[in-house]
C-alpha positions, 0 to 999 in steps of 0.5 A: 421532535414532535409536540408543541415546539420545533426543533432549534437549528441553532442546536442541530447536530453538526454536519461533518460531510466537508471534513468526510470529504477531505479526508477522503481526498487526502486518504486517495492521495496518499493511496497513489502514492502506497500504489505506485510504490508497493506494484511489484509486491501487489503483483507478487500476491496477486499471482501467489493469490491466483496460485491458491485458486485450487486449494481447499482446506487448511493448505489453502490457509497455510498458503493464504496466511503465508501470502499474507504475511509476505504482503505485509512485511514487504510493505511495512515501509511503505504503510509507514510512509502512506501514514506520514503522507496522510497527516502531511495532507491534513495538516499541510494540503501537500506532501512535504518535501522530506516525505517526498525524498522518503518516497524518492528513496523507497523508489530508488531501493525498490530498484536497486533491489529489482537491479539487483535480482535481474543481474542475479537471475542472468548469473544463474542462467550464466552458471547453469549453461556453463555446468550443463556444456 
């Protein structure tokens, strides 16, 4: 403001930058965790995204939709927890420790399910040498 008076820092507008910074810290922290969890499917639509390199048009967006779709339903449980972790961070400065047994849990499935696929993957293999002696 110009003129005759000077501007009152009483009344200067707040500044926020301390709680910008938190939040940012807190948003990277729950971020290690989302990323550590979700590698397999981050890996999954990196290569379906890579696939789509040569398509154009509305295949491109069917293929981009559907890759999509697949990222978001896969990683619904961990969006979840990345959420609940955040506000624990904000509220707390730490995860709490049923966040953490969620994230323990979400892990240990990851890997059963990754267990499960590679025993799944030899039986196939198993099955097709059998058909084909």
């Amino acid at each position: 403001m110009s003129g005759y008076y000077a501007t009152n820092p009483h009344y200067a507008a707040p500044d926020f930058s301390e709680d910008r910074e938190r939040l940012e810290r807190c948003e990277e922290s729950a971020a290690w965790f989302f990323n550590d969890a979700t590698k397999g499917q981050k890996a999954a639509y990196d290569q379906a995204m890579a696939d789509l390199r040569f398509l154009t048009g509305p295949r491109y967006d069917r293929a981009r939709a559907e890759a999509d779709r697949s990222w978001r339903e896969s990683t619904a449980d961990a969006r979840a927890l990345y959420e609940e972790t955040l506000r624990d961070l904000l509220r707390d400065g730490e995860v709490s420790e049923e966040t953490a047994e969620k994230w323990d849990a979400l892990e240990a499935a990851r890997s059963a399910k990754a267990a499960h696929t590679a025993i799944m993957s030899q039986f196939d293999t198993a099955l097709r040498m059998l058909r084909s002696a």
